[in-house]
C-alpha positions as CSV (number, residue, x, y, z in Angstrom):
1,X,24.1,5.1,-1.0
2,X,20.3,6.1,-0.8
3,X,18.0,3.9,1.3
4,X,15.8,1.3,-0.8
5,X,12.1,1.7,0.2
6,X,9.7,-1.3,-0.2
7,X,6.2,-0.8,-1.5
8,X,3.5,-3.4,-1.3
9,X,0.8,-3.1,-4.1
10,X,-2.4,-4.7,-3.2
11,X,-5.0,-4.8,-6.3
12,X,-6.8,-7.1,-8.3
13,X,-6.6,-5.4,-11.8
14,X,-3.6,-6.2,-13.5
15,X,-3.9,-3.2,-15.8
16,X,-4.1,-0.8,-12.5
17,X,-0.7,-3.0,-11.3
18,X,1.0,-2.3,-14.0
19,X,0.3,1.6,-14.5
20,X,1.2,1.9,-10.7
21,X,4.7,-0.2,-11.2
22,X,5.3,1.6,-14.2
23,X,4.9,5.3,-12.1
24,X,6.9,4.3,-9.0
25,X,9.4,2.4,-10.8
26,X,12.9,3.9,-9.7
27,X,16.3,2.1,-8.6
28,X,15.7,2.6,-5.0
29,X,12.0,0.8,-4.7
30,X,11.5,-2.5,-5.1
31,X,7.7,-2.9,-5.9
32,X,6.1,-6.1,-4.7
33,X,2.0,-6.9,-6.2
34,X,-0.4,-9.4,-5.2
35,X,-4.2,-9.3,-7.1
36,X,-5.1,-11.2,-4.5
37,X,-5.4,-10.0,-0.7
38,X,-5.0,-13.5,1.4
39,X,-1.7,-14.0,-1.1
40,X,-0.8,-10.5,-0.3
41,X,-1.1,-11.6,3.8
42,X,0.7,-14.7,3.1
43,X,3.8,-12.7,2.0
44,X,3.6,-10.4,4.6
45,X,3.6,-13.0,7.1
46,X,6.8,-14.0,5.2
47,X,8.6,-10.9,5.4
48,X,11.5,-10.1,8.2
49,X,12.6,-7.0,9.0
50,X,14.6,-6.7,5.6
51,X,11.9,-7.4,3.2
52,X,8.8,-6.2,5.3
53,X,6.9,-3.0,3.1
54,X,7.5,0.4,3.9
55,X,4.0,1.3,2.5
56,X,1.2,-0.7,1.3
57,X,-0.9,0.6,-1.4
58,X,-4.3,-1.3,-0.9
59,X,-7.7,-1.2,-3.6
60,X,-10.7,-1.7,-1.4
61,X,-13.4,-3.3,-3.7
62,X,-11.5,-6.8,-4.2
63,X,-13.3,-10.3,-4.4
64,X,-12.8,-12.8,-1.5
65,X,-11.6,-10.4,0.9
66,X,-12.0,-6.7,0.8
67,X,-9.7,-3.7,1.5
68,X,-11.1,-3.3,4.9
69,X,-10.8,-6.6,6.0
70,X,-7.5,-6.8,4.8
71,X,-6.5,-3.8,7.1
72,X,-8.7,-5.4,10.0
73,X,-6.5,-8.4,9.9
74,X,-3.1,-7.0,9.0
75,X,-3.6,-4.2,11.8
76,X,-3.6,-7.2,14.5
77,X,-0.4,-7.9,14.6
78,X,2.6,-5.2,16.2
79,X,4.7,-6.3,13.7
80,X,2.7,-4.9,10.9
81,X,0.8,-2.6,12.5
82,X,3.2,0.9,12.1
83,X,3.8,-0.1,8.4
84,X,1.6,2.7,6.7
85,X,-1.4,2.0,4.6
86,X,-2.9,4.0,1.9
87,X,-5.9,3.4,0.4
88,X,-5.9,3.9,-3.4
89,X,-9.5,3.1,-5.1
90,X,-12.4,4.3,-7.5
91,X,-14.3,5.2,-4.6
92,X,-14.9,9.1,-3.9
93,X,-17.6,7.5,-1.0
94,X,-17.6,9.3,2.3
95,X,-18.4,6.0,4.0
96,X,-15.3,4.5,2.3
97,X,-13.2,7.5,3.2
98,X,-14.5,7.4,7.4
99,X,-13.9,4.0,7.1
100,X,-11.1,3.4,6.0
101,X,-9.1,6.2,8.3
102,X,-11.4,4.6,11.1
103,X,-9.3,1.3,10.1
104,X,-6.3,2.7,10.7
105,X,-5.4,3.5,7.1
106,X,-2.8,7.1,6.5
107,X,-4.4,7.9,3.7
108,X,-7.5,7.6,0.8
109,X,-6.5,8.2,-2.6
110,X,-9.0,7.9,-5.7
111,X,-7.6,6.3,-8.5
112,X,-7.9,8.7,-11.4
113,X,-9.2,7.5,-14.7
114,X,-6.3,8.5,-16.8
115,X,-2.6,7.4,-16.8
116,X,-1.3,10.5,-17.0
117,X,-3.0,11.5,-13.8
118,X,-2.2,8.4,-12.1
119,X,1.2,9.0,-12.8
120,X,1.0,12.6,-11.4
121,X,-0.8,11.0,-8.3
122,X,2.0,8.2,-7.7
123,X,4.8,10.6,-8.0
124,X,2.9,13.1,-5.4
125,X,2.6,9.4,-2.9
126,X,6.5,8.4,-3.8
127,X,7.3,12.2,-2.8
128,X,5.4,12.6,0.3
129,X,6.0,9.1,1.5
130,X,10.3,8.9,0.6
131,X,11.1,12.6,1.0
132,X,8.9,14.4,3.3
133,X,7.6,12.3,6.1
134,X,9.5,9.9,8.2
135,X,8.5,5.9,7.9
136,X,8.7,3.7,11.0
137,X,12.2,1.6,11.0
138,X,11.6,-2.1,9.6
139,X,13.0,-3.4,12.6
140,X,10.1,-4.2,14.5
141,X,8.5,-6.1,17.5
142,X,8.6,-10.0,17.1
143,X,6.2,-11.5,14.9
């Protein structure tokens, strides 16, 4: 029986949500989106052990709260804190780039314009994330 691997999708275009669900979609992932970043913190403060992400994906340029106050918050807590976060945007910015690894994030992707390439891109994240590196355990420090 494989392991099942959570991925959090934070982004606030539909569109981008569903190419990204549609590339990552496999039995073994269950893909959870929120277009809105304070949701996407409420259901992380609902998660356990079980249900907590194994990778966020997180847009940066978002209404109401930004990507990099999103990792500001989310990085306070122990509980969250080892879950991974890769930044996946339209920015190619150096300042975005520093800042986001400054922030604690694993990695800075720029969202290519094409599906095709998107899917490429996705498959190359699923790969290194699942196959090649090793993810902290869920089970985690207390809330």
């Amino acid at each position: 029986m494989s392991k099942i691997y959570n991925i959090l999708i934070v982004e606030d275009d539909d569109e981008n949500i569903f190419l990204i669900k549609k590339a990552l979609a496999s039995d073994n992932i269950n893909l959870f989106s929120h277009t809105d970043p304070i949701e996407a913190l409420s259901f992380l403060k609902s998660c356990d052990e079980h249900s907590l992400p194994d990778v966020i994906l997180l847009d940066i340029n978002m209404p109401e709260m930004n990507g990099f106050e999103f990792i500001d918050y989310y990085k306070r807590s122990t509980f969250y804190r080892p879950v991974p976060i890769i930044v996946l945007t339209v920015s190619k910015e150096d300042e975005d780039i520093l800042r986001s690894y400054h922030n604690g994030a694993v990695g800075f992707v720029s969202k290519p314009v094409s599906f095709e390439e998107l899917y490429r891109v996705m498959k190359n994240i699923k790969t290194y994330c699942f196959d090649t590196i090793k993810l902290p355990p869920r089970k985690r420090m207390k809330k």
